[in-house]
N, C-alpha and C positions, 0 to 999 in steps of 0.2 A: 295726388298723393302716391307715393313708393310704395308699395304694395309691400314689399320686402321689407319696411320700415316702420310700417303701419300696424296699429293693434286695432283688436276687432271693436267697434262698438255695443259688443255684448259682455257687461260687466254686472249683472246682477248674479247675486250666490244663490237665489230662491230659485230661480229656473235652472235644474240640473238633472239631468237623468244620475237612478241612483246605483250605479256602474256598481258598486260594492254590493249592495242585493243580489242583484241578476250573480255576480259572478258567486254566491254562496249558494247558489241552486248546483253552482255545477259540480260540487265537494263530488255529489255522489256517484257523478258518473267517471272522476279521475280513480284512474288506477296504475298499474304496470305499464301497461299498453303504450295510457296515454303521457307516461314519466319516458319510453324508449321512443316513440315519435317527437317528441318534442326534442329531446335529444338531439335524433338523429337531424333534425333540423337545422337546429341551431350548428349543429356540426358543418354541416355542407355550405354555412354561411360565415362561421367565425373558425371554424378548424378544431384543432385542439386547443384549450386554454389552460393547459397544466400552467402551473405557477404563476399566472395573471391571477389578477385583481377585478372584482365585476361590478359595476352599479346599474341595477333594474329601475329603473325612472317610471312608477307609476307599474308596478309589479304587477296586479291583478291579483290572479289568483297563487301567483307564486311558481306557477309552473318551470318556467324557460329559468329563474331562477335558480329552482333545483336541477333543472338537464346542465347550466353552467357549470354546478359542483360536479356533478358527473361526469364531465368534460375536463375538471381536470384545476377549473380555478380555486387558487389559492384561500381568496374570500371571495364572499359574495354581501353585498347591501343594498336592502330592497326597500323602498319605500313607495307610500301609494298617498293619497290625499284622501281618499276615502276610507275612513276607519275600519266599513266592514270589508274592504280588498286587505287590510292587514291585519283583520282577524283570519280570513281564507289563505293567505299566505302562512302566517304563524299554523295554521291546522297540516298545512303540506309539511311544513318542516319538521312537525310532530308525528308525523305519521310515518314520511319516507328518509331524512336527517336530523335528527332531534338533536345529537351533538355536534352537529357541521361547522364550520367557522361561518356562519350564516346571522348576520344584524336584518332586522327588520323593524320597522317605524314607520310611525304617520311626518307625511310630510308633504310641500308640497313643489314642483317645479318652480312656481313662479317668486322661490323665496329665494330669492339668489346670496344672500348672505348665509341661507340654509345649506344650500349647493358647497359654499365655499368652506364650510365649517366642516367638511366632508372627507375632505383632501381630493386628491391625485389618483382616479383609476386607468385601467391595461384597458378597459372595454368598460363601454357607457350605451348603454342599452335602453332602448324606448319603444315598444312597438305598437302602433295607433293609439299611441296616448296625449299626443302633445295638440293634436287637433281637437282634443275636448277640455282643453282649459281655458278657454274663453282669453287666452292673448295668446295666440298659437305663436305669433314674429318672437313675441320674448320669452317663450318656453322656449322655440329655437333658439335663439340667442344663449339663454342661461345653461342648454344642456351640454353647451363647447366647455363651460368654465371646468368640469371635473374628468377634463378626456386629460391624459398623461402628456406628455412629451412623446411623438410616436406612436398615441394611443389610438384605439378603433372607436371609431361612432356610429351605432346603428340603430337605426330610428324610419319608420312608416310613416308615412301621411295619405290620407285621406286626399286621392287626384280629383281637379277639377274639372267639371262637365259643364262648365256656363250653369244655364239654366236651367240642367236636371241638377245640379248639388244645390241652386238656391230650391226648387220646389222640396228636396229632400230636407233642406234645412227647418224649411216650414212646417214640413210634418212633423221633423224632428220637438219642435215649439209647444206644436198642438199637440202631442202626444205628451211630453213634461206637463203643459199646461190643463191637461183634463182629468177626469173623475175615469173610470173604471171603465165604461162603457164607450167614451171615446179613446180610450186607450188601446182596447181591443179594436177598434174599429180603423185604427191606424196601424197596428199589428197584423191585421189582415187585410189591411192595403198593402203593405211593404209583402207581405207571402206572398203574394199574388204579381206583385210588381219586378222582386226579384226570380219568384221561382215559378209563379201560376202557370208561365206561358211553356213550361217545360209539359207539363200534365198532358194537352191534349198529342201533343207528338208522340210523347211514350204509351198513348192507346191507339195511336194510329198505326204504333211500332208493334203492338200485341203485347206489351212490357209497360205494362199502366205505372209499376212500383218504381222501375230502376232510377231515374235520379232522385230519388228519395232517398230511398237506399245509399247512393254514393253520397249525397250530401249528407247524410246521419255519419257514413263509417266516416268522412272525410272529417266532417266538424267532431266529432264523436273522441278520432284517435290522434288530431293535431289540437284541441285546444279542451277535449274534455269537458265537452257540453253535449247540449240537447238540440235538434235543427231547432228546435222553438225557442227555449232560452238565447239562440244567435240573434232571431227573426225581433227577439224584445230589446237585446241588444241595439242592434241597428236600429229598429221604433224610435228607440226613444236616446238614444246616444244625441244628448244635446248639453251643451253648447259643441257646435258644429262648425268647422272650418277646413277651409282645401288649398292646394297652391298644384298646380302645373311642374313636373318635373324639372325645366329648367331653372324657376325661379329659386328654388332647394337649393340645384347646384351653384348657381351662381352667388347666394348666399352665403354659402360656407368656405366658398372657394375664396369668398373678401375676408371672411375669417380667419382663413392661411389651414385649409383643410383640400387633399387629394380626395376625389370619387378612383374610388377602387372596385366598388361594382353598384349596378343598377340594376333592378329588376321593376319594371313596370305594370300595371295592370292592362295594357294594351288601348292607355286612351279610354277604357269606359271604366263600371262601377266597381271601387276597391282602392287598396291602397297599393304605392310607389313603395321600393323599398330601397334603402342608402346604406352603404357601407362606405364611411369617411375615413381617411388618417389625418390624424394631424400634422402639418407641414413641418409648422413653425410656432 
């Protein structure tokens, strides 16, 4: 089977981490800070977008959405599939653009008659979201349909590791699939898994705290969460899928789409990241 062709065998709606919860814990910790970080972000990846057009595919919390306006695009429409990611969206735009030329709605990627009813954007925006709708190949697929003529496409996936992404998938499962107590129990396996093994060298360093510290300011002032709230994120981010950088490119490139930049996670845990044009 095509791998590139192929949807995932994971099609039940009852197993879902509930991405829209997690991401309403983090109302509290967005501020200034993390509205000029995100920004500045998004800047050094798409430039300025005075007068373009934006579509947030699976918004979240609304963030990169509102640094878009700020940068300059014309409109911005954000939609999430989880209801409570565009209630925390609709609260950003309340807070920091309350009169913006700013749509937002439930909806979902894999509704491609949805996509189309949409029209034509400058910039079609996805960031680790397309690897959690349980048919990653035709989210990829559907999110070409609303890039412009000459338009930008940038979208994250979740790189694969063989068989440390199948045993994270598993966790991913078991964590959706338990009660409270196995929940936490898988959230303090992934702490431990991602960050435990930092602990003992920062006491052998005399500096017990410091990547603590950098992963709070880090997670804190680019995405306006908590290291914990990430740590639940990751847990329990299921349905779960990955692709190897080249199969992305090759992908899009039979699509009639140019790689205009890549940035990788170096081969281990995280995601790839794609800025595409459209050819043709």
């Amino acid at each position: 089977m095509n791998v590139e062709t192929a949807t995932t065998t994971v099609r039940d709606t009852q197993t879902r981490f509930a991405f829209g919860k997690n991401w309403s814990h983090f109302l509290s910790g967005m501020g200034e800070q993390q509205v000029e970080f995100a920004t500045e972000s998004l800047r050094q990846k798409l430039g300025d977008l005075t007068g373009k057009t934006f579509l947030d595919i699976g918004s979240g919390s609304g963030l990169h959405s509102l640094a878009a306006l700020l940068l300059g695009a014309s409109n911005v429409h954000s939609f999430d599939y989880d209801r409570e990611s565009v209630a925390t969206t609709l609260e950003i735009r309340r807070r920091f653009r309350p009169s913006a030329p700013w749509t937002i709605e439930q909806g979902s990627v894999l509704d491609l008659e949805y996509l189309r009813s949409l029209g034509c954007f400058d910039v079609v925006y996805s960031w680790g979201v397309l690897h959690h709708t349980g048919s990653m190949w035709s989210a990829l697929r559907n999110v070409a349909c609303p890039v412009s003529s000459a338009g930008i496409l940038f979208i994250s996936i979740y790189n694969d590791q063989g068989y440390r992404s199948q045993l994270w998938r598993r966790l991913k499962r078991f964590h959706c699939d338990s009660g409270p107590l196995g929940k936490r129990s898988a959230e303090l396996a992934t702490f431990f898994a991602t960050w435990g093994s930092r602990i003992p060298f920062d006491i052998l360093r005399l500096k017990p705290l410091r990547s603590f510290r950098e992963w709070k300011n880090y997670y804190g002032l680019q995405r306006g969460m908590s290291p914990w709230r990430d740590i639940v994120d990751w847990a329990g981010g299921y349905p779960f899928e990955v692709a190897k950088p080249e199969q992305i490119f090759r992908f899009y490139r039979d699509l009639g789409f140019i790689l205009e930049e890549l940035e990788t996670c170096g081969g281990g845990l995280g995601c790839n990241e794609f800025v595409f044009r459209r050819a043709r």
